[in-house]
C-alpha positions as CSV (number, residue, x, y, z in Angstrom):
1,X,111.6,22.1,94.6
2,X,108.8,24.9,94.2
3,X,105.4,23.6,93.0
4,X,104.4,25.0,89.6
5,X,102.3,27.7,90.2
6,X,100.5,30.5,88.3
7,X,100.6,34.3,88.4
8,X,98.6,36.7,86.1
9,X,100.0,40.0,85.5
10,X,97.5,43.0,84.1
11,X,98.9,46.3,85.3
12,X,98.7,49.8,84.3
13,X,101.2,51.2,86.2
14,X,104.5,49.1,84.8
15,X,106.6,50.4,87.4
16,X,108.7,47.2,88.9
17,X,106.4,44.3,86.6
18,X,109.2,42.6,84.9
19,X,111.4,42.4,87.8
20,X,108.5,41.0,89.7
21,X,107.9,38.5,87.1
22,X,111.3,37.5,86.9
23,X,111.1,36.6,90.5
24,X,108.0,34.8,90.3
25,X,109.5,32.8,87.3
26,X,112.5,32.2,89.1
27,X,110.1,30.4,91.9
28,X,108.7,28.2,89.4
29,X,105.7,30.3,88.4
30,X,104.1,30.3,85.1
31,X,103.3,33.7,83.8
32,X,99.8,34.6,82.3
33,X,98.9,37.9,80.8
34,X,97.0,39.8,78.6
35,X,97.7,43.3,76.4
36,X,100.2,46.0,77.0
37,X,101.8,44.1,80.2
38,X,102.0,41.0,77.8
39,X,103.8,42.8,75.6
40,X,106.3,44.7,77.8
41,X,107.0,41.1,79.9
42,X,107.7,39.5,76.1
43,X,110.1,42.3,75.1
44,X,112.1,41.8,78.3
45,X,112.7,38.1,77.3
46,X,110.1,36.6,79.4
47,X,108.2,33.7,78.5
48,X,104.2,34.4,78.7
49,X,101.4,32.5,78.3
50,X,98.3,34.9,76.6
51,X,95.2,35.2,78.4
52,X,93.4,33.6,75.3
53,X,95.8,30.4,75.2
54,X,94.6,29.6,78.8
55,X,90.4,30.9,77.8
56,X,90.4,29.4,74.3
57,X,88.5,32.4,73.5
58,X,90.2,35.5,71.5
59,X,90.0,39.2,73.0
60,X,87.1,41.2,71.8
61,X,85.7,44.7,71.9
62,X,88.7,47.0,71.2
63,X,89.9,45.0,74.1
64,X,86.7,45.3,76.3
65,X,86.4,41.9,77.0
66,X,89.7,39.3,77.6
67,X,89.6,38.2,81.2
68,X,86.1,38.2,82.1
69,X,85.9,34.4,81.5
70,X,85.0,31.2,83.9
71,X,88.7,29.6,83.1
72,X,89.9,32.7,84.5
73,X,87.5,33.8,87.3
74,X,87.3,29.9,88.8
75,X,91.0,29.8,88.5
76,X,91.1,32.6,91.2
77,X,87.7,32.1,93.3
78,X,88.5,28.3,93.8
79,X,88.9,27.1,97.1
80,X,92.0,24.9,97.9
81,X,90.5,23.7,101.2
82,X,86.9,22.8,99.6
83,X,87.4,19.6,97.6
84,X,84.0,19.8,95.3
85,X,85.5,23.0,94.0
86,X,88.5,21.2,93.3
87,X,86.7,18.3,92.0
88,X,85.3,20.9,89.8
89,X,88.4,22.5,88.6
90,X,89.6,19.4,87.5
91,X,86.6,18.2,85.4
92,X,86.3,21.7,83.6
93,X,90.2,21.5,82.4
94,X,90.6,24.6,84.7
95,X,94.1,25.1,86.5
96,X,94.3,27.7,89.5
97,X,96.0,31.0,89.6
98,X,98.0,31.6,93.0
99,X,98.8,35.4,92.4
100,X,97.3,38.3,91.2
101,X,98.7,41.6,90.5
102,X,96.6,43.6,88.8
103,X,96.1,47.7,88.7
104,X,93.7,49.7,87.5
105,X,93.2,51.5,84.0
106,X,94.2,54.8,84.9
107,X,91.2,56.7,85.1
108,X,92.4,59.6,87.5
109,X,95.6,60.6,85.4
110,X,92.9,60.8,82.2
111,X,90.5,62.7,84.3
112,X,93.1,65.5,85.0
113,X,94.5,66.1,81.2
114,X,93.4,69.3,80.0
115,X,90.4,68.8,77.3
116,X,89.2,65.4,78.6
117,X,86.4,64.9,76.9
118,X,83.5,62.3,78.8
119,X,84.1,59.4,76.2
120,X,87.5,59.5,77.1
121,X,86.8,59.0,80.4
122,X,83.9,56.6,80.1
123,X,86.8,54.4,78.1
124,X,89.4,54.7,81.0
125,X,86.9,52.8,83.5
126,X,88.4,49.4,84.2
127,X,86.1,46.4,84.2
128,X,87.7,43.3,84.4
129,X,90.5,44.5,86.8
130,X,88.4,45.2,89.9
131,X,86.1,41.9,88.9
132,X,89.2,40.1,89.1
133,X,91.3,41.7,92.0
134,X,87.8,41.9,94.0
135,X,87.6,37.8,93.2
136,X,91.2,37.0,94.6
137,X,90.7,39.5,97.8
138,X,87.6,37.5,98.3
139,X,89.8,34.1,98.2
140,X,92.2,36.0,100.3
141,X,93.2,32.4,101.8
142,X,94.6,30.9,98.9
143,X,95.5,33.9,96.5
144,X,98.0,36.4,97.2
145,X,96.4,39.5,95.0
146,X,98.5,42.8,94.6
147,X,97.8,46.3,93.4
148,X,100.7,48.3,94.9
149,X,104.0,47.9,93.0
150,X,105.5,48.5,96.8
151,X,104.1,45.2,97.5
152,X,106.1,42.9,95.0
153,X,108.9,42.7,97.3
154,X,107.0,41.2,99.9
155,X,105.6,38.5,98.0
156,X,108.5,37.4,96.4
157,X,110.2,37.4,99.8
158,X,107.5,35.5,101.5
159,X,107.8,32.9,98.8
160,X,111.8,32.7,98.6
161,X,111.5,32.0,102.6
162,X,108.3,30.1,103.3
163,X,107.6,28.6,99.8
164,X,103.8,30.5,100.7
165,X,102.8,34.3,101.2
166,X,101.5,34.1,104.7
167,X,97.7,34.3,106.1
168,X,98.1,37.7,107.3
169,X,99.7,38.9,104.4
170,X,97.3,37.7,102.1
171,X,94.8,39.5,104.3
172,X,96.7,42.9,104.4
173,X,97.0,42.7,100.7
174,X,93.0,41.8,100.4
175,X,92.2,45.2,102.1
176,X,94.4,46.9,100.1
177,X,92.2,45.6,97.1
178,X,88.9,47.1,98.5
179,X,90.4,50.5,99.9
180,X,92.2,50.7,95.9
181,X,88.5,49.9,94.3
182,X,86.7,52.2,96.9
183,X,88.5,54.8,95.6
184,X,88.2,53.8,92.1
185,X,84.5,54.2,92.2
186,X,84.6,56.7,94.2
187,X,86.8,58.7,91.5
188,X,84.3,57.7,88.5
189,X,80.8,58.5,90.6
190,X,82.4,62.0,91.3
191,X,83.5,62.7,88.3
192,X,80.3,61.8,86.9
193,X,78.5,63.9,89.4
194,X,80.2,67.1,88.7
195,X,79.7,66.6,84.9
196,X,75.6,65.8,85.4
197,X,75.7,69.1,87.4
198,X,72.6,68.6,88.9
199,X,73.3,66.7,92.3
200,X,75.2,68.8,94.1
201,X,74.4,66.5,97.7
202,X,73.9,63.5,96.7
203,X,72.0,60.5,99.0
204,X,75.1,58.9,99.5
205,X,78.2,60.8,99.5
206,X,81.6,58.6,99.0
207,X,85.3,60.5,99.1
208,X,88.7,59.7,98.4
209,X,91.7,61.8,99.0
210,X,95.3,60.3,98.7
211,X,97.9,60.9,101.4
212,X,100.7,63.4,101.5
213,X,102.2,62.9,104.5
214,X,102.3,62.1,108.1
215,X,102.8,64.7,110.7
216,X,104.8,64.3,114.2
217,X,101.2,64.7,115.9
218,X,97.9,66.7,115.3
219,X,96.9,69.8,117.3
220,X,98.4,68.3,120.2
221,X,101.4,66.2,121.1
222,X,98.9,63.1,122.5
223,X,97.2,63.1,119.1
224,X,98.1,61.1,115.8
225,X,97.8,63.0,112.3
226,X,98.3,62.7,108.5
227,X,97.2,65.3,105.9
228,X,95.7,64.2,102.5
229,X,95.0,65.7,99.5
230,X,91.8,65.8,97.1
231,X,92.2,63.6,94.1
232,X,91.7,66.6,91.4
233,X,92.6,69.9,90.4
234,X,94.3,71.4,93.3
235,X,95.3,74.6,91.6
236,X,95.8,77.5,94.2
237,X,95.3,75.0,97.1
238,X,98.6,74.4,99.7
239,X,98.2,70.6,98.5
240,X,99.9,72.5,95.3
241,X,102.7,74.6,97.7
242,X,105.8,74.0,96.8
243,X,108.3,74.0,99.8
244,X,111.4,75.8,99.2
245,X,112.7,75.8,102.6
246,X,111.8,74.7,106.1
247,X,111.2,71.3,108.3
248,X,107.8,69.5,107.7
249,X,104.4,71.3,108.0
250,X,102.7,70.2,111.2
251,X,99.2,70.1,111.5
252,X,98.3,73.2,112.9
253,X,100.7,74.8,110.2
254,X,98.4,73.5,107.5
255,X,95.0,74.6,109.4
256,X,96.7,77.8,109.9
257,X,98.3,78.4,107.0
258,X,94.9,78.0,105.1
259,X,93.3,80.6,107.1
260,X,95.4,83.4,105.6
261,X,95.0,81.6,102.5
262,X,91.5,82.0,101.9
263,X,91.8,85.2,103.3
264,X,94.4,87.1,100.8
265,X,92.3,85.0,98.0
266,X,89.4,87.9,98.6
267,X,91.6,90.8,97.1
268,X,93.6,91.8,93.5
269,X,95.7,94.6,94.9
270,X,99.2,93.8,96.3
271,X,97.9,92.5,99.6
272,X,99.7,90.8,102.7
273,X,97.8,88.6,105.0
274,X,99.4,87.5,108.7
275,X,96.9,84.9,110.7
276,X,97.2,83.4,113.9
277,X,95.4,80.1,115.1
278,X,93.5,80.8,111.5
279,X,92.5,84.1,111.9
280,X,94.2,86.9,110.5
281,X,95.3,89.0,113.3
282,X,97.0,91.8,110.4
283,X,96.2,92.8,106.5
284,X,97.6,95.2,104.7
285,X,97.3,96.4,101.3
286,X,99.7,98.7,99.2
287,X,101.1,99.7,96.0
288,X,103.6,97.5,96.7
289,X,104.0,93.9,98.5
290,X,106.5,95.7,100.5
291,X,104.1,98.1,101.5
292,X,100.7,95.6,102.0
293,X,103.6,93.6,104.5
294,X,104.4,97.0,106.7
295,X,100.6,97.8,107.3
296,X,100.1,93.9,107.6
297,X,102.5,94.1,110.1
298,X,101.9,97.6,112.2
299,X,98.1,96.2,112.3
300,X,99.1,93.9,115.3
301,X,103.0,93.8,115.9
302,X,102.1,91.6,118.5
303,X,100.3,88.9,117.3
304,X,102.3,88.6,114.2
305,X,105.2,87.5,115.7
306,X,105.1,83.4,115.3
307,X,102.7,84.2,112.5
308,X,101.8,82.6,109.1
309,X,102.0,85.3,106.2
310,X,100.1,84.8,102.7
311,X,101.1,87.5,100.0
312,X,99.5,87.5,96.4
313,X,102.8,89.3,95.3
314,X,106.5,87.7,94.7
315,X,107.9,88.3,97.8
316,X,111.2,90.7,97.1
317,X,114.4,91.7,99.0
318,X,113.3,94.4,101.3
319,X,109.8,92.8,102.1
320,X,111.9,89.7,102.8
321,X,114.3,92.2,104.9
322,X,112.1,93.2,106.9
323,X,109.9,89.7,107.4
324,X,113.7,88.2,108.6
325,X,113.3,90.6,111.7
326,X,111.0,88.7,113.7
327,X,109.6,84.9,113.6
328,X,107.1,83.5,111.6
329,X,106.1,80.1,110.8
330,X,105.5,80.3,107.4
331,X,105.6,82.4,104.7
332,X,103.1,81.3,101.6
333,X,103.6,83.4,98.1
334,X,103.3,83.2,94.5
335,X,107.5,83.0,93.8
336,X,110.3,84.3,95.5
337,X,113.2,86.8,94.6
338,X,116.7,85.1,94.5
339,X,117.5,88.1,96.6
340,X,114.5,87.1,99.1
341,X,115.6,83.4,99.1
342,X,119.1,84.2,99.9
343,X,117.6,86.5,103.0
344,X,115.2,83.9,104.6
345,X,117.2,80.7,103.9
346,X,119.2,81.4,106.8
347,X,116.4,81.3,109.0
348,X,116.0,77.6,110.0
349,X,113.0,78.0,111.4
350,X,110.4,79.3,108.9
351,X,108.8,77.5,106.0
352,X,108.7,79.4,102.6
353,X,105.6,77.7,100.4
354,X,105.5,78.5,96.6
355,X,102.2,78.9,95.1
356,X,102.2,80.5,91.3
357,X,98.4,79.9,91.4
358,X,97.9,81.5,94.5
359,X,95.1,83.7,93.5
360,X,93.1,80.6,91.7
361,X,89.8,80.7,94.2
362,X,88.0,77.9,94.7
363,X,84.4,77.2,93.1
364,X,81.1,77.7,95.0
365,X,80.4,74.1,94.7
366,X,83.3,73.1,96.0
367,X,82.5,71.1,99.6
368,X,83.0,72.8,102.3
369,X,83.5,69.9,105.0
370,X,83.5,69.6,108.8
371,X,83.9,66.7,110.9
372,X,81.4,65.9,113.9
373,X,81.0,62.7,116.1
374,X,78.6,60.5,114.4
375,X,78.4,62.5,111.0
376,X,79.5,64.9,108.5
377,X,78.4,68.4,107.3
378,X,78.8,69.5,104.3
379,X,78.0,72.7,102.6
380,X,78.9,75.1,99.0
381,X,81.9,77.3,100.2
382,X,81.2,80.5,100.9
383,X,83.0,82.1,98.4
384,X,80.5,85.4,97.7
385,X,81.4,88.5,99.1
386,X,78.2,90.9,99.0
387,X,75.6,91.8,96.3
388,X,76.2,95.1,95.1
389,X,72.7,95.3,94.6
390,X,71.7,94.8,98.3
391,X,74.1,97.6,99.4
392,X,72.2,100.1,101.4
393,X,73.0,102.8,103.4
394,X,70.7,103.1,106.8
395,X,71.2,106.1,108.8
396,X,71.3,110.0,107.8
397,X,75.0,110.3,107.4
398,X,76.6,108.8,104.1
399,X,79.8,107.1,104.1
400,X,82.4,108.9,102.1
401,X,84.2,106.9,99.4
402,X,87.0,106.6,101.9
403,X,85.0,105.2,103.9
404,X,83.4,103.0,101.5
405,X,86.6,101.4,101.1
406,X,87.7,100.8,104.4
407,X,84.3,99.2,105.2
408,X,84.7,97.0,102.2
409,X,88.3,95.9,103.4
410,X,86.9,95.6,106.7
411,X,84.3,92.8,105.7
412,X,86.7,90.8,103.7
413,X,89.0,90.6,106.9
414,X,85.8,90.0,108.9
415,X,84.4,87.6,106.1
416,X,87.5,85.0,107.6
417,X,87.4,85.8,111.3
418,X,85.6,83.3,113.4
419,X,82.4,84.3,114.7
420,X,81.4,86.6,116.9
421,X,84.0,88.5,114.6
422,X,84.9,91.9,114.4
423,X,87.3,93.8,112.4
424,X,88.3,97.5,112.2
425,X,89.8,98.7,109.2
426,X,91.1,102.2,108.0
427,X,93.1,103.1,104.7
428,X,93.5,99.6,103.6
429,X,95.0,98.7,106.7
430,X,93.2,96.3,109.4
431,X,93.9,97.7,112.9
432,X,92.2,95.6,115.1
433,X,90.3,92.2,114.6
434,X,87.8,90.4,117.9
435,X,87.7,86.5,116.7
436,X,85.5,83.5,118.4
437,X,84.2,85.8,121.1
438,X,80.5,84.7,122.7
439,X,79.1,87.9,122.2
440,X,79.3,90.4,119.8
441,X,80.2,93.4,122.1
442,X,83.4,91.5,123.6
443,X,84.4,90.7,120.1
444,X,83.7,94.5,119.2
445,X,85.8,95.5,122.5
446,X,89.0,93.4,121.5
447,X,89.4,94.6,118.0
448,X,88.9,98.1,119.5
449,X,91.5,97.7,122.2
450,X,93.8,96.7,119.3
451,X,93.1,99.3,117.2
452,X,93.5,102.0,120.5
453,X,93.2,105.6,119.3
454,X,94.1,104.7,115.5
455,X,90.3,103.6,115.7
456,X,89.5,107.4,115.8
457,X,87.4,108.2,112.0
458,X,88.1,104.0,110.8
459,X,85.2,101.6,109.8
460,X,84.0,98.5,111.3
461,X,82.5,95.3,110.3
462,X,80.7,92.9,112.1
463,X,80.3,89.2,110.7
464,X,76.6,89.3,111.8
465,X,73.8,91.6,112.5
466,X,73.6,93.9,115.8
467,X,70.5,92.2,117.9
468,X,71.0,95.1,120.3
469,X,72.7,99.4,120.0
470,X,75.4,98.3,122.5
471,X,78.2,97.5,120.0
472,X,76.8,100.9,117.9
473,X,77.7,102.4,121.4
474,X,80.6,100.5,122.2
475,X,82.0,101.6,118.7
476,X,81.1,105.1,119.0
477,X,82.8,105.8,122.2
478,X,86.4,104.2,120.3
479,X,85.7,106.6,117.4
480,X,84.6,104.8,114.8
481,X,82.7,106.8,111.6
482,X,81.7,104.0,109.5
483,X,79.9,100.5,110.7
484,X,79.1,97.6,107.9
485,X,77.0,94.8,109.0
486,X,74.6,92.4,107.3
487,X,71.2,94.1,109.1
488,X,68.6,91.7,109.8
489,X,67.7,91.9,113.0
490,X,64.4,92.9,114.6
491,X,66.0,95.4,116.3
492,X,67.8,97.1,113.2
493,X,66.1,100.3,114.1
494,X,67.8,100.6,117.5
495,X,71.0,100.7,116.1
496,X,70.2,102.5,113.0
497,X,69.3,105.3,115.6
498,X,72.5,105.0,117.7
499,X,74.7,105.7,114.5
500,X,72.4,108.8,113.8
501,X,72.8,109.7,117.0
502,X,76.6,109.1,117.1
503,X,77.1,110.6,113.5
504,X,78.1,107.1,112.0
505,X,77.3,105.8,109.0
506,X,75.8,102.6,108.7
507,X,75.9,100.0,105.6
508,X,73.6,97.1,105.3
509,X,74.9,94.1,102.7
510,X,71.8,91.6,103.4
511,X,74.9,88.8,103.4
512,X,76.4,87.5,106.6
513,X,79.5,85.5,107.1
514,X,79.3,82.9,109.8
515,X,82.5,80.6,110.2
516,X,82.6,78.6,113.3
């Protein structure tokens, strides 16, 4: 026959509790709880003992204080193997508890209703829960504590079987404690942060992001990957994509597929964005989406092909038509036409993402995050364009407003190229793009050779400022009539005099775009 043994059940999340006491009572356990869970174990027929039978002391506070009490907290710290703690027990009345399934009030689900107000959130931070979940992962040895409603089945099997929950259990379960109040915290301090407003970096930076899934491998077969989300608004982010068809996003997929993301986020205007290896290789904008897809795709025919595609537009039937002609990875868009769906559906091969809040851009506060050995950096995204303001035209020729506009479609293109990065632009059309290079002239030569003679009378922008004429020159001899660039160099002069003498006009924004 089972020993009698004790349980206390205090969960938020219901999902699987009474079946889980049943179990437990089934086993011999005797079942102690407290509020809502109480209630909900009572209504299914379940005997209960309250938390203030077993404290002698009533609950308090609008509910603030009920378990935070020595009969409770010495029931679960007590060490079995230490026998002046049980020596203790027995002189203070106080019986032990065995298992603990406790989760959290739910803090993140009130933080993410629309018109939260700071009371309401203050209200939703759990106290006693972590005190006492922290207290049984601490006497991991002789209490089996749970916070995952996956985990009830284990227990009760381990029970049924071995009459215990195993060491190594226990201890799996413990850590699960500490990574579950980690993020807890780490949930509330954020929170709190943003509202202050004031410490954008603060001394000690804790994040917590929740898994969505895990990928066959990372950027290379020999490598192990997952991708998780932010805990928060993700509104406009792919963590918010809806896929309608396709096999599971790999890694790269995701990097990618964020590139052209960002990327089509910078315009209003029906606009189609391909990207390969995260930076776009075509962008086209039109009256239509059918249209910003044919310049997308006659800006680089050939790097398109195995491509990712963001459009800001519904995709239709004819863009879709014409996008079933080659391969691409994966197509990322606000909605899809029945029409469109029944077109690309029978293409096994690509992924079609819905995002209705594609346009949604992200805050400037918003961390901007990268990985290196032995540390993080962190910075504000960059999510400015240029100052009107600082726009100034260097050289003796002005730039038509043709012109104008190409360059300004030019440096959003550029804005998400990697650096060195060059792109050439002309009626709302990218025709060439030089990403990652070493130096800027390379950079200037590959976007040129893609461009070929449609560079003749286009724009060009460069990501940074021209230390030295030879791009000016470089860009000249391809026939380029318009040149944006951020200016700043020492040198400016030497190129302002190479557009003079090349008849180019030149445009300084005072804002450059580094992404590395």
């Amino acid at each position: 026959m089972v020993m009698a043994k004790r349980a206390l059940l205090s969960v938020s999340d219901k999902s699987g509790i009474v079946d889980f006491a049943k179990g437990l009572i089934d086993l011999g356990f005797e079942i102690v709880s407290t509020g809502g869970t109480k209630r909900v174990l009572t209504e299914a027929g379940l005997a209960v003992t309250g938390v203030s039978d077993i404290t002698g002391f009533p609950e308090c506070l609008d509910g603030r204080v009920k378990t935070l009490h020595p009969k409770i907290h010495a029931g679960i710290l007590a060490m079995r193997s230490n026998p002046e703690h049980m020596s203790q027990l027995e002189a203070l009345g106080v019986d032990t508890i065995d298992v603990v399934a406790i989760n959290l009030y739910p803090f993140k689900e009130t933080i993410q209703k629309d018109g939260v107000t700071l009371e309401e959130a203050v209200e939703n931070i759990d106290i006693g829960g972590p005190t006492m979940i922290r207290a049984a992962a601490k006497n991991y040895q002789d209490v089996a504590v749970v916070v995952d409603p996956a985990d009830y089945e284990t227990v009760l099997t381990e029970y049924k079987t071995a009459g215990t929950v195993s060491r190594d259990t226990k201890f799996y379960l413990a850590y699960k404690v500490f990574e579950h109040t980690a993020a807890y915290d780490t949930l509330i301090s954020t929170y709190l942060r943003k509202t202050i407003g004031k410490e954008l970096f603060p001394q000690n930076l804790s994040l917590t992001f929740e898994k969505v899934q895990d990928m066959r491998y990372g950027e290379n077969p020999h490598q192990q990957a997952v991708f998780y989300k932010e805990v928060g608004p993700c509104s406009g982010t792919l963590s918010a994509a809806k896929q309608l068809h396709g096999k599971e996003l790999s890694y790269n997929n995701i990097n990618d597929a964020n590139g052209a993301l960002d990327l089509v986020k910078e315009f209003t205007e029906p606009t189609v964005v391909a990207s390969k290896h995260a930076n776009p290789c075509g962008v086209g904008t039109g009256a239509t989406i059918f249209e910003a897809y044919q310049k997308a795709y006659e800006g680089d025919p050939v790097s398109i092909f195995g491509g990712i595609i963001a459009a800001n537009r519904e995709i239709d039937g004819p863009t879709a038509e014409e996008m079933s002609k080659i391969f691409l990875e994966i197509i990322v868009a606000p909605s899809f036409s029945p029409e469109a769906l029944e077109i690309l559906t029978k293409k096994q091969n690509i992924r079609l993402l819905e995002l209705p809040t594609i346009a949604d851009k992200a805050h400037k506060n918003d961390f901007d995050m990268k990985k290196v050995m032995g540390g993080l950096l962190v910075q504000q995204r960059d999510t400015d364009l240029f100052c009107e303001e600082d726009w100034q035209v260097v050289t003796k020729v002005k730039p038509t407003e043709e012109q104008i506009r190409d360059m300004k479609f030019a440096w959003k293109v550029v804005k998400h190229a990697k650096s060195n990065g060059i792109a050439v632009a002309k009626d709302e059309m990218s025709l060439g793009v030089g990403p990652g290079q070493t130096n800027r002239v390379m950079a200037a030569r590959i976007a040129l050779d893609y461009a070929g003679e449609r560079a003749q009378g286009a724009s060009l922008a460069s990501d940074a400022f021209f230390p030295f004429p030879d791009t000016v020159e470089t860009a000249a001899k391809a026939g380029i009539k318009a040149i944006i660039q951020p200016g700043g160099s020492k040198k400016d002069q030497e190129s302002i005099d190479a557009c003079d003498k090349h008849g180019i006009a030149m445009v300084f924004v005072g804002m450059r775009h580094f992404k590395h």
